[in-house]
C-alpha positions as CSV (number, residue, x, y, z in Angstrom):
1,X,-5.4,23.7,-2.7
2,X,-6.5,20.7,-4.2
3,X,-3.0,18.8,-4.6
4,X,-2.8,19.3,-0.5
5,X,-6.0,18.3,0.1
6,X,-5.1,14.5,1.5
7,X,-3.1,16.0,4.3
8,X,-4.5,16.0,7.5
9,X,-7.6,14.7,6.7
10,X,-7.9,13.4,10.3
11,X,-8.4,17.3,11.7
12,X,-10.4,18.2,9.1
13,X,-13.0,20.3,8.9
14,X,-11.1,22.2,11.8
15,X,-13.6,23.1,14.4
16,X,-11.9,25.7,16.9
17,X,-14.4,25.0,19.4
18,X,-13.4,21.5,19.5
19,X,-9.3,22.1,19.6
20,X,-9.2,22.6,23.0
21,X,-11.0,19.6,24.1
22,X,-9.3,17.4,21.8
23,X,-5.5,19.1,22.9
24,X,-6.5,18.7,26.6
25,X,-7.3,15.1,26.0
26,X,-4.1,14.6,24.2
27,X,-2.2,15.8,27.0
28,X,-4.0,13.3,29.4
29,X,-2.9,10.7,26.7
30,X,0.7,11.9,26.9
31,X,0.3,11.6,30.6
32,X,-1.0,8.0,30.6
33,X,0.9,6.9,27.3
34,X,4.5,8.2,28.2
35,X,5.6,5.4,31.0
36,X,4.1,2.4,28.9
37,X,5.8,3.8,25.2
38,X,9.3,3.5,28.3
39,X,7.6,-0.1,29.2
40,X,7.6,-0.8,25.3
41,X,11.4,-0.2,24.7
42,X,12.1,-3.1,27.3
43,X,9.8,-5.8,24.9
44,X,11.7,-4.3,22.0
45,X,15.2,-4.4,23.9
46,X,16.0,-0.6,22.8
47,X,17.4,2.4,25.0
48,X,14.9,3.6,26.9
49,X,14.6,6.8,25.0
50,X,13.4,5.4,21.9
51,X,9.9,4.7,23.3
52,X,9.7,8.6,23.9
53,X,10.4,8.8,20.2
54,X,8.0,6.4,19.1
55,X,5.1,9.2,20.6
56,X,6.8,12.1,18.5
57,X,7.2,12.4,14.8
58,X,5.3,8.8,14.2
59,X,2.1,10.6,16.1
60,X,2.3,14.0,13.5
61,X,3.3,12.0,10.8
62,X,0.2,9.7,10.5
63,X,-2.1,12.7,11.3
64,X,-0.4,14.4,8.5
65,X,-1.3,10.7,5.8
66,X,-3.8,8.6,7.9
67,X,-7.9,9.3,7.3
68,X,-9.1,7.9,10.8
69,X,-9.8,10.5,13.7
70,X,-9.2,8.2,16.2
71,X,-6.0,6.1,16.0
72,X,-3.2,6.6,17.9
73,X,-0.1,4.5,15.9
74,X,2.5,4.9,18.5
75,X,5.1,1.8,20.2
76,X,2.8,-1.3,20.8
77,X,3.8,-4.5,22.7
78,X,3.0,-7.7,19.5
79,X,5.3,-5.6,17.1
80,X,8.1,-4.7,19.4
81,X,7.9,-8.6,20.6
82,X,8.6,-9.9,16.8
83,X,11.6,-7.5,16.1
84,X,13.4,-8.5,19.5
85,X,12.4,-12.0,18.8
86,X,14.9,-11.7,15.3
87,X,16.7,-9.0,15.8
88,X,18.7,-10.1,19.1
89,X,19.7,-13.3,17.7
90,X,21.5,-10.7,14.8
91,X,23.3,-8.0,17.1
92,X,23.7,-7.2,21.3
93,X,20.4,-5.7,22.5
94,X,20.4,-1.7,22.7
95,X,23.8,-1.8,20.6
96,X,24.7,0.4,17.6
97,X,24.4,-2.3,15.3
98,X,21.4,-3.5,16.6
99,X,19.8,-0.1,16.7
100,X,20.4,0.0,13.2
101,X,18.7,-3.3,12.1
102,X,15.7,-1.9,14.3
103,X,15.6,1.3,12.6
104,X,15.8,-0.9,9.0
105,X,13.2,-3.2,9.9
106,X,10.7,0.1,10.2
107,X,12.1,1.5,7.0
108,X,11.0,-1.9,5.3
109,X,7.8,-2.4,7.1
110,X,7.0,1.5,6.0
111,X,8.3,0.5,2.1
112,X,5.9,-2.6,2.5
113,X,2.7,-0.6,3.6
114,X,3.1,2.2,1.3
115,X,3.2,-0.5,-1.8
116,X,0.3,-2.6,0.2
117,X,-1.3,1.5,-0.3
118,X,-0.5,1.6,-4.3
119,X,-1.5,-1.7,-4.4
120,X,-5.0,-0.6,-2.7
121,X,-4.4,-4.0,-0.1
122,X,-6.6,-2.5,2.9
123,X,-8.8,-5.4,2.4
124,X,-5.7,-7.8,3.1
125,X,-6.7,-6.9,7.1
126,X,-9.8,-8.9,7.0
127,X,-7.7,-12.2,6.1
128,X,-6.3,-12.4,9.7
129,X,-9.4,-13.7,11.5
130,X,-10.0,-12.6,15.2
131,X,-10.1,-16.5,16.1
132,X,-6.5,-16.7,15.3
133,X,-5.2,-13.1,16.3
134,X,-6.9,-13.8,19.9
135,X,-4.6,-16.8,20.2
136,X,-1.3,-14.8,18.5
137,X,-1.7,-11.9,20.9
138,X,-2.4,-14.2,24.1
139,X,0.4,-16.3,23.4
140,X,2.4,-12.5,22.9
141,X,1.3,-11.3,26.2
142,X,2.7,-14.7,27.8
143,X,6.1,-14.4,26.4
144,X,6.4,-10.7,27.4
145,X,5.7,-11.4,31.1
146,X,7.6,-14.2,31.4
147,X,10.2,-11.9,29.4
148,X,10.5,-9.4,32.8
149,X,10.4,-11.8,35.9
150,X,13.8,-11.8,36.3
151,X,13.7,-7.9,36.1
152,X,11.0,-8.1,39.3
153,X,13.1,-10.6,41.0
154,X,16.3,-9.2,40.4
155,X,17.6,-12.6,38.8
156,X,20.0,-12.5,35.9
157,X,18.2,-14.2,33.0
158,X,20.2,-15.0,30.0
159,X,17.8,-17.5,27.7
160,X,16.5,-16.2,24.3
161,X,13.5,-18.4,24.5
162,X,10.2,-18.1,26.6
163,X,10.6,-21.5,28.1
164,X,14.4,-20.8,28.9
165,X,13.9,-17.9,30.5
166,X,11.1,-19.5,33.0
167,X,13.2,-22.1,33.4
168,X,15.8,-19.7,34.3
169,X,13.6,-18.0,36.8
170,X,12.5,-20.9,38.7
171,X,15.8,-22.4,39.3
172,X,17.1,-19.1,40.7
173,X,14.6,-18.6,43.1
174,X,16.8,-18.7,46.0
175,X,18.6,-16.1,44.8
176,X,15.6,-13.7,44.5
177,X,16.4,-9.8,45.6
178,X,13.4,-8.9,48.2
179,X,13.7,-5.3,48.1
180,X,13.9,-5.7,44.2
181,X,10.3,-7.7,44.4
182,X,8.8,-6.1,46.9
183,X,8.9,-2.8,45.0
184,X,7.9,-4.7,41.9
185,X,4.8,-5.8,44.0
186,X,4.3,-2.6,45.5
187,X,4.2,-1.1,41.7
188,X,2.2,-3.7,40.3
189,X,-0.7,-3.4,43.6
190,X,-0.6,0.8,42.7
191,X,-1.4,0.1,39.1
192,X,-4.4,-2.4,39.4
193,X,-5.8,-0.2,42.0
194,X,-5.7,3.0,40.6
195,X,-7.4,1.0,36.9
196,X,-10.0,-0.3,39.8
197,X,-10.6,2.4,41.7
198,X,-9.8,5.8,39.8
199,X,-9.3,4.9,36.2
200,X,-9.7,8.6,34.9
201,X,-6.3,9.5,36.5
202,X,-3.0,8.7,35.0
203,X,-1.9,5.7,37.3
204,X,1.2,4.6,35.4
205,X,2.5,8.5,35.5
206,X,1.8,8.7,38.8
207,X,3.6,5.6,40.1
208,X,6.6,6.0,37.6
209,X,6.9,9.6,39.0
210,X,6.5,7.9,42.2
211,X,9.4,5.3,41.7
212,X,11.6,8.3,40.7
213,X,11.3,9.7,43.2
214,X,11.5,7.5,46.3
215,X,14.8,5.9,43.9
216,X,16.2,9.2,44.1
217,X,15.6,9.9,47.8
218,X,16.7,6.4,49.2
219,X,19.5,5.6,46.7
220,X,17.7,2.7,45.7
221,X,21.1,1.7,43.0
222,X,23.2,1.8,46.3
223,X,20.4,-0.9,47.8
224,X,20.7,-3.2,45.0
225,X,18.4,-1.8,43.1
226,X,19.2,-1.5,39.8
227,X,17.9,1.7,37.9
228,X,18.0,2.4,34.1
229,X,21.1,4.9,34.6
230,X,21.8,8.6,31.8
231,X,19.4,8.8,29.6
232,X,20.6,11.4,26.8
233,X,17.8,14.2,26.1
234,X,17.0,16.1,23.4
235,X,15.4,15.8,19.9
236,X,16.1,12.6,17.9
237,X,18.8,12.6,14.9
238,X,18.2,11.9,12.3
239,X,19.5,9.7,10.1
240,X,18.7,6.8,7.3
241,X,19.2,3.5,8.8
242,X,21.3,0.8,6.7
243,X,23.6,2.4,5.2
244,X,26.0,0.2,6.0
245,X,24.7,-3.0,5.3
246,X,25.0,-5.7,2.7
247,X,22.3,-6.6,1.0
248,X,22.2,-10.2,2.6
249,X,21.7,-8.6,6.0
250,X,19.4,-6.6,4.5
251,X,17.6,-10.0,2.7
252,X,17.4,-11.6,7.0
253,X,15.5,-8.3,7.8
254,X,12.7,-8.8,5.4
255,X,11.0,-11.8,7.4
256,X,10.9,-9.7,10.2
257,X,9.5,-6.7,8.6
258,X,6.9,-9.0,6.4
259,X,6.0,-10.3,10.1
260,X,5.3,-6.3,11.7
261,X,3.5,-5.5,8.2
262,X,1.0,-8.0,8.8
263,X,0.4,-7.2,12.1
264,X,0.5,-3.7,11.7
265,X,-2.7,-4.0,8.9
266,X,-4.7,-6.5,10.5
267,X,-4.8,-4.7,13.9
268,X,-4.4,-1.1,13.1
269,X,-7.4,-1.6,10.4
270,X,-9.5,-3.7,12.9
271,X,-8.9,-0.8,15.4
272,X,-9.5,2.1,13.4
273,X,-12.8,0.4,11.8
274,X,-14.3,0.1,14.9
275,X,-13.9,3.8,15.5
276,X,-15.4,4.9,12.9
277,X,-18.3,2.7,12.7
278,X,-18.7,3.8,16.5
279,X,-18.6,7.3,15.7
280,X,-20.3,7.5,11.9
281,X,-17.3,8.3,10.5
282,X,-16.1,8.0,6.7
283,X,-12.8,5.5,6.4
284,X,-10.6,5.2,3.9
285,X,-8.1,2.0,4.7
286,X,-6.2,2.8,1.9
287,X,-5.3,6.1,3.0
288,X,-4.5,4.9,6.5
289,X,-1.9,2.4,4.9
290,X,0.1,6.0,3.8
291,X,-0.6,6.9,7.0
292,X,1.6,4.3,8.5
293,X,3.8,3.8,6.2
294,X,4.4,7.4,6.8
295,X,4.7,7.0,10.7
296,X,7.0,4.0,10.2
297,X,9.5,6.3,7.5
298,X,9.5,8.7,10.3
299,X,10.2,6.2,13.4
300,X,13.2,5.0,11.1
301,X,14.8,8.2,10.6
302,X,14.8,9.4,14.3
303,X,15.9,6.1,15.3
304,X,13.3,3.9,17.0
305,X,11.2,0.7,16.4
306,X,8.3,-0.1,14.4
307,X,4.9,1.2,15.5
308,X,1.5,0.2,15.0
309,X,-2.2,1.0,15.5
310,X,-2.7,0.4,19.0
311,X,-6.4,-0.7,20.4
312,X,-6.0,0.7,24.0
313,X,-4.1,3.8,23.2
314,X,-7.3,4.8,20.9
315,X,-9.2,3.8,23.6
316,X,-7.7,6.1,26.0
317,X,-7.4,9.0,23.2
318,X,-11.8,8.4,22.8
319,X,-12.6,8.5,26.6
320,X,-10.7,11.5,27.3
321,X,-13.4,12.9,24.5
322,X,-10.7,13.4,21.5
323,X,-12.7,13.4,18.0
324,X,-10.0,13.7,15.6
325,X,-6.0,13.9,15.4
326,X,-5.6,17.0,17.1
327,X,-5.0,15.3,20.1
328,X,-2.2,13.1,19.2
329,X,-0.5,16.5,17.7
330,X,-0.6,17.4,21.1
331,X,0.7,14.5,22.7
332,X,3.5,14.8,20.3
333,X,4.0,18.1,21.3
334,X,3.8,17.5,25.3
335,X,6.4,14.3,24.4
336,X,8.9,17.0,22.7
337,X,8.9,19.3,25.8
338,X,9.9,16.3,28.2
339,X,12.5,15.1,25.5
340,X,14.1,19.0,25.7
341,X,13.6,19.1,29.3
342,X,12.8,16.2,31.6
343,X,14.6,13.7,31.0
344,X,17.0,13.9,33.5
345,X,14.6,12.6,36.0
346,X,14.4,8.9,34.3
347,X,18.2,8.3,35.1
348,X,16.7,7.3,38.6
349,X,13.5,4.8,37.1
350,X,14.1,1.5,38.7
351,X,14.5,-1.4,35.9
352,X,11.9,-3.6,38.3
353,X,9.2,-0.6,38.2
354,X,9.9,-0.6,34.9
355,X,9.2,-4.5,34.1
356,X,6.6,-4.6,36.6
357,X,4.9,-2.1,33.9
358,X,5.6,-4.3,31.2
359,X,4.5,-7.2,33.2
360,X,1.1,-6.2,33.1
361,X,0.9,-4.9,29.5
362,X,1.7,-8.8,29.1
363,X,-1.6,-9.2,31.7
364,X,-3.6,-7.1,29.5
365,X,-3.1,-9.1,26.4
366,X,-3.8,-12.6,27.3
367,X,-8.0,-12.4,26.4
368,X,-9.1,-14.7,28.7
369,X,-12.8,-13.8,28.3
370,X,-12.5,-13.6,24.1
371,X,-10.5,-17.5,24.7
372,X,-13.5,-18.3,26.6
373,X,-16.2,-16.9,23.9
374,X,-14.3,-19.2,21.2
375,X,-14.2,-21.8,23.3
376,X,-18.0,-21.5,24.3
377,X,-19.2,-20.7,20.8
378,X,-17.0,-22.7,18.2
379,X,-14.5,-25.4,20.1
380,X,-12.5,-26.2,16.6
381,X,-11.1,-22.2,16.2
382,X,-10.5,-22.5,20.1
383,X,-8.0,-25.1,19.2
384,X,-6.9,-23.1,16.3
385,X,-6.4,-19.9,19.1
386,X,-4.4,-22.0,21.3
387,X,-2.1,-23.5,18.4
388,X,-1.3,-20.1,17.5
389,X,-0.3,-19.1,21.2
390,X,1.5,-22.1,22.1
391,X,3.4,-21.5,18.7
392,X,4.6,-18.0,20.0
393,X,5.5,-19.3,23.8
394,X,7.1,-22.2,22.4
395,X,9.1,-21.0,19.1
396,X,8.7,-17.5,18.9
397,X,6.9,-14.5,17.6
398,X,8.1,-14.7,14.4
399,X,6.7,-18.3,13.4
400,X,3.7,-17.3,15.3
401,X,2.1,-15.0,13.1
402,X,3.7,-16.8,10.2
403,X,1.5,-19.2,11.4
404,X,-2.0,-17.3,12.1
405,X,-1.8,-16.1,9.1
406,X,-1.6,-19.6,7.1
407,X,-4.6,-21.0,9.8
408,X,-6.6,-17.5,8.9
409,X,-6.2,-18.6,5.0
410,X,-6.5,-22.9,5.5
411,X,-10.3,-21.3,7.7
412,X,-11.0,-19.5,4.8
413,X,-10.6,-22.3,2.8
414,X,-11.8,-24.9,4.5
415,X,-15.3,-22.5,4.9
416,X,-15.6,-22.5,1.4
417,X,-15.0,-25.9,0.8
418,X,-17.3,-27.3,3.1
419,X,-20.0,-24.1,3.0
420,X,-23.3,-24.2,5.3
421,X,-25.9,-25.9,3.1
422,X,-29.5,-26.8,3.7
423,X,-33.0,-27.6,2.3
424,X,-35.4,-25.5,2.0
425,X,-38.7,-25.3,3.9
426,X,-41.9,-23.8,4.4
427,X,-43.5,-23.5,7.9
428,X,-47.3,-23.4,8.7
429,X,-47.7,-19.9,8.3
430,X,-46.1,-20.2,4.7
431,X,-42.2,-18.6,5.8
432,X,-39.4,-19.9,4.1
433,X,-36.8,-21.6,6.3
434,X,-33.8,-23.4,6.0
435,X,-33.3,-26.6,7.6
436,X,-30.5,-29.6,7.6
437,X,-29.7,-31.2,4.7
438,X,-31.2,-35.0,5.6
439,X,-32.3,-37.2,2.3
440,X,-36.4,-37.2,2.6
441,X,-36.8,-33.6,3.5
442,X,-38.9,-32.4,0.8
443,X,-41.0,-28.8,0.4
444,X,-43.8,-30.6,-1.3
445,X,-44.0,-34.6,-2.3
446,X,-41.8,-35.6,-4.8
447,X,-40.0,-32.0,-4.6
448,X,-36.3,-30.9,-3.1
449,X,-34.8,-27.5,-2.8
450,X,-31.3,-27.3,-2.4
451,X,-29.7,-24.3,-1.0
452,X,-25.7,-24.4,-1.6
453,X,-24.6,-21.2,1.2
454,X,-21.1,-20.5,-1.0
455,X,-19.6,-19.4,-4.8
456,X,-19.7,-22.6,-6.4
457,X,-16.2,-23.3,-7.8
458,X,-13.7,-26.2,-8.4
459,X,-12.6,-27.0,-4.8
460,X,-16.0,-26.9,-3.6
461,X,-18.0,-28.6,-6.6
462,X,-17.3,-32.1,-6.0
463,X,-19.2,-31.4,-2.4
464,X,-21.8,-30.1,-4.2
465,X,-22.5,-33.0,-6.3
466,X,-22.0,-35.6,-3.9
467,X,-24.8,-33.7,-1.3
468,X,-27.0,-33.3,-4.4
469,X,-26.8,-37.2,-5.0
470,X,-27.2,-38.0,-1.7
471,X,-30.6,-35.9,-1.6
472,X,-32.0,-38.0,-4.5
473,X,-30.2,-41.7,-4.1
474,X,-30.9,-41.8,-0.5
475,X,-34.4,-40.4,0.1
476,X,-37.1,-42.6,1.3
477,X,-39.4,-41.2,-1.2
478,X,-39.2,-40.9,-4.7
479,X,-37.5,-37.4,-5.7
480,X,-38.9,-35.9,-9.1
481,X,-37.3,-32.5,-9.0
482,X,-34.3,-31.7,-7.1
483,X,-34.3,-27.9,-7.2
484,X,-30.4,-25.9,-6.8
485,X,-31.5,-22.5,-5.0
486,X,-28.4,-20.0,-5.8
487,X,-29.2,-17.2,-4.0
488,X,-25.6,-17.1,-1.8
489,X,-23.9,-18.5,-5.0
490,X,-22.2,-15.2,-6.5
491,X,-19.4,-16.9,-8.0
492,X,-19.2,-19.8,-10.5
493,X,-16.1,-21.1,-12.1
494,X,-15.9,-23.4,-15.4
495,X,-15.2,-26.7,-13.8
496,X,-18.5,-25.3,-11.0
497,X,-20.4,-25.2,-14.5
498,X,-19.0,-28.6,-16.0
499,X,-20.1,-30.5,-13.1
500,X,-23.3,-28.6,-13.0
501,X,-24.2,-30.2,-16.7
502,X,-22.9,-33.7,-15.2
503,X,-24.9,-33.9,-12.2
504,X,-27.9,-33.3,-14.6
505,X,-27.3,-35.4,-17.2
506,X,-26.8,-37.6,-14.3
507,X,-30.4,-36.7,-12.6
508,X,-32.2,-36.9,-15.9
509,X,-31.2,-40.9,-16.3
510,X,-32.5,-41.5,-13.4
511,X,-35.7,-39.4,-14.5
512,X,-35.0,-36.8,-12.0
513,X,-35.2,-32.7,-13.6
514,X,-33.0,-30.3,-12.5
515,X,-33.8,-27.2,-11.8
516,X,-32.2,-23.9,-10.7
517,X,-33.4,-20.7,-9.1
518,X,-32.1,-17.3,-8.2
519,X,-29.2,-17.9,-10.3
520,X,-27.7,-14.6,-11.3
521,X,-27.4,-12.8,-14.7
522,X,-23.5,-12.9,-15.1
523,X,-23.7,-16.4,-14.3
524,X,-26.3,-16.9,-17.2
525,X,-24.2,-16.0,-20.0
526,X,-21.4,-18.6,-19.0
527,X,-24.2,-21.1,-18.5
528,X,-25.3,-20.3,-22.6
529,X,-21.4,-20.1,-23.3
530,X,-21.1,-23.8,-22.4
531,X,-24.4,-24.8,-23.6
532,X,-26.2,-25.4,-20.5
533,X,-29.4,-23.2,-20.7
534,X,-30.1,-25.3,-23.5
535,X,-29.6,-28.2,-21.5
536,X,-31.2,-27.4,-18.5
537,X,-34.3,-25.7,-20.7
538,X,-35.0,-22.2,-19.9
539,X,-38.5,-23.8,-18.3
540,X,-36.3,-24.9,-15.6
541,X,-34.7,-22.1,-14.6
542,X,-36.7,-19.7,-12.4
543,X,-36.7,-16.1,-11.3
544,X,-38.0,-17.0,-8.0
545,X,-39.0,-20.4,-5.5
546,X,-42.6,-19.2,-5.7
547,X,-42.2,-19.4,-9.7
548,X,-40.3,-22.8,-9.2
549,X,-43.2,-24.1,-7.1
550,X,-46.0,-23.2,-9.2
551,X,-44.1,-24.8,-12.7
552,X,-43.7,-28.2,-10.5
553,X,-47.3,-28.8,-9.5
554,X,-48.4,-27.6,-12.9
555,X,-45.8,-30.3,-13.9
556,X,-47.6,-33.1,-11.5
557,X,-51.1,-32.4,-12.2
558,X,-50.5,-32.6,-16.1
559,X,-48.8,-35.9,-16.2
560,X,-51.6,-38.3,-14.6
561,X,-54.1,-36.6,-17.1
562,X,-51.5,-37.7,-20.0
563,X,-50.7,-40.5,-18.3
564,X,-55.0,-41.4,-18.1
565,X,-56.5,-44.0,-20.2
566,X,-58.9,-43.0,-22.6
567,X,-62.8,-42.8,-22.2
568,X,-64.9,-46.2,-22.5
569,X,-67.1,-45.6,-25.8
């Protein structure tokens, strides 16, 4: 029992009271979830079956590894947007060959997550900072509706590139199909109401059932407008993608798959972290990177795309009351029972009802109100958000998370090379506070308290020094103990310790003592390694600022009675 106990961890403990709740909610998510994962297949440029796929084994399979109750890892829009980006400059969209790169690009995205999951690299998520991934995912849901215009126009649109393909669009205007746009506008005005007005109800179902319908009763193909045409039913094959591929083809892939891996952690973590903070519930990262990986082996071997974590799936799967995997098993298993029976049906889906679906997935992901909350709050990662989304509109989906990742790493760095600092103060009532770091600022006459908000190390040291200086050279009145508080400093390197011992060998010429506080045991033992307790003198180095304070004015009333003359006789 105990060698199976890491499966479906996500169901368990099994509450048969709560199946049927969780099961009928799945089958409301299969409701709204099935004409988007059709939506998904045109980002990705695969057969329209595939998205139908993506909501089968990948669903089972990640309840089977994963740890959180709430995720749904299914086809989502940013990752099917950087394999078409790649892929359909290697092979003819929807081709055998090209169905074979996709299905290889989730078989190395899945070999990457499940070494990220030996590796124990869940915490490699909370390098890809919202700031950025606001900006990446805008600039995403840009390129995608641009992507289908020419789809809701009935245009013919040939360009690779998101500016191309606008360009394209406006200069064939004239040659718009009305009935085409019309029913994309007619599609587009039934979704946003029934989100408005009835969100409970599956509005994409209804209005792709809809479409079907009136395309089949009116012959819309023999009114120019174009449908999707057969779409073959039944289970999906499987098979092992690449097989018959070199390893240099195999080599261009890994880009792309290094590109759906990050994306796949930072947002399917984010997602799933939320959810279980929400709801109280345990989370293991780790175990949900087995969980995808598994999802993605299992998308590979029935033949369709990557899939990731998706934010608003889970949030449709938690306000139809789901509380743990069970529903996604039963999506999976309404999905199988349209794949062995319904399918027929979708031969009649018109490609604009289609794009017009797509279109406002697109819509959903440009975050207007989190680009205005940047913007509001911090204007420098605003500019950082719009880099990033101008990159993917401009060059491609590929470079653009290349890039949000390297801006996620240069913010880290550049927050811990230029930390938050401060001096410390002490109100009326007697409350520490921190306050700007301005020369003259002193807690008591003659005393300055230095509070340094980051591990010190070799990057940041030279900051640290130079502010230090700064507090003493450039004070209006005379300084007598400049005071390090290292309460955020959990981290201190060799050359952090070096330039320590400089800066107060520096201090002490000028008759300045330096003194620390609050600096932490680990950090002590370096500090003797190299000599500097003895330096500094343990006197100096205090437990606490109240402890720090009372050694300084014991230090200031015993030097004017040394420094007092001696008694007329």
């Amino acid at each position: 029992m105990e060698k199976t106990s890491f499966l479906f961890r996500s169901i368990r403990p099994f509450d048969r009271r709560r199946v049927i709740r969780d099961a009928l909610a799945g089958i409301e998510l299969a409701a709204m979830n099935i004409p988007q994962s059709l939506g998904y297949t045109k980002i990705a440029g695969t057969p329209v079956i595939t998205g139908l796929y993506t909501l089968l084994l990948p669903l089972v399979a990640f309840a089977a590894f994963g740890s959180s109750r709430y995720l749904v890892v299914a086809a989502d829009s940013a990752t099917a947007a950087i394999l078409a980006s790649h892929i359909s400059t290697m092979a003819a969209i929807a081709s055998p060959r090209y169905m074979e790169l996709v299905g290889l690009v989730a078989l190395l995205t899945a070999g990457m997550l499940l070494l990220a999951r030996v590796l124990r690299l869940g915490f490699l998520a909370d390098f890809l900072s919202r700031t950025v991934l606001v900006g990446f995912l805008s600039g995403v849901g840009f390129q995608i509706g641009i992507a289908v215009l020419g789809d809701m126009i009935g245009v013919e649109v040939h360009a690779r590139r998101t500016v191309g393909q606008l360009l394209q669009v406006i200069t064939r205007l004239p040659q718009v199909h009305l009935p085409t746009m019309e029913l994309s506008l007619a599609v587009i005005a039934a979704l946003v109401a029934a989100q408005r007005f009835a969100p409970r109800i599956p509005g994409p179902l209804i209005v792709v059932a809809a479409a079907v319908g009136a395309s089949a009763h009116w012959s819309f193909a023999a009114h120019g407008i174009l449908t999707i045409g057969p779409v073959a039913g039944g289970l999906p094959h499987f098979g092992l993608p690449g097989m018959n591929m070199n390893w240099k083809e195999v080599e261009a892939l890994l880009p792309v798959a290094a590109s759906c891996f990050v994306m796949i952690v930072a947002q399917s973590s984010a997602t799933a972290r939320v959810y279980a903070l929400r709801h109280h519930e345990q989370l293991d990262q780790n175990a949900d990177l087995a969980g995808l990986s598994a999802a993605n082996a299992a998308a590979a071997l029935t033949g369709t795309f990557v899939v990731n974590g998706s934010p608003t799936q889970t949030a449709m799967v938690e306000s139809s009351g789901a509380q743990s995997q069970v529903a996604q098993l039963a999506t999976a298993g309404v999905v199988g029972l349209v794949l062995l029976f319904f399918t027929r049906p979708l031969s009649y889906l018109p490609n604009a009802a289609l794009a017009a679906i797509v279109f406002l997935i697109g819509v959903k992901l440009v975050d207007f109100r989190g680009l205005v909350e940047i913007r509001r709050s911090e204007p420098s990662e605003f500019t950082l958000a719009i880099i990033t989304g101008l990159t993917v509109v401009l060059l491609g989906v590929e470079q653009g998370i290349i890039l949000a990742v390297l801006l996620s790493l240069l913010a880290h760095v550049r927050h811990s090379y230029r930390p938050h600092t401060a001096v410390i103060m002490r109100d009326p009532a007697g409350h520490w506070r921190l306050e700007d770091p301005v020369p003259g600022k002193m807690i008591e006459p003659g005393l300055v308290m230095y509070w340094f908000g980051r591990d010190l190390f070799y990057a940041n040291a030279p900051f640290f020094a130079q502010q230090a200086h700064e507090l003493v050279d450039q004070s209006p009145a005379p300084v007598r103990w400049l005071v390090v508080d290292g309460t955020a400093i959990t981290g201190m390197d060799y050359s952090a310790a070096r330039t320590l011992g400089e800066l107060q060998q520096d201090l002490a010429k000028a008759g300045v003592v330096l003194a620390l506080i609050l600096i932490q045991i680990k950090h002590r033992g370096t500090m003797e390694r190299m000599g500097l307790i003895e330096q500094f003198g343990r006197d100096k180095i205090f437990d606490s600022r109240q402890a720090c304070l009372d050694a300084y004015r014991s230090s200031v009333q015993a030097k004017p009675a040394a420094a007092a003359p001696p008694a007329a006789t």
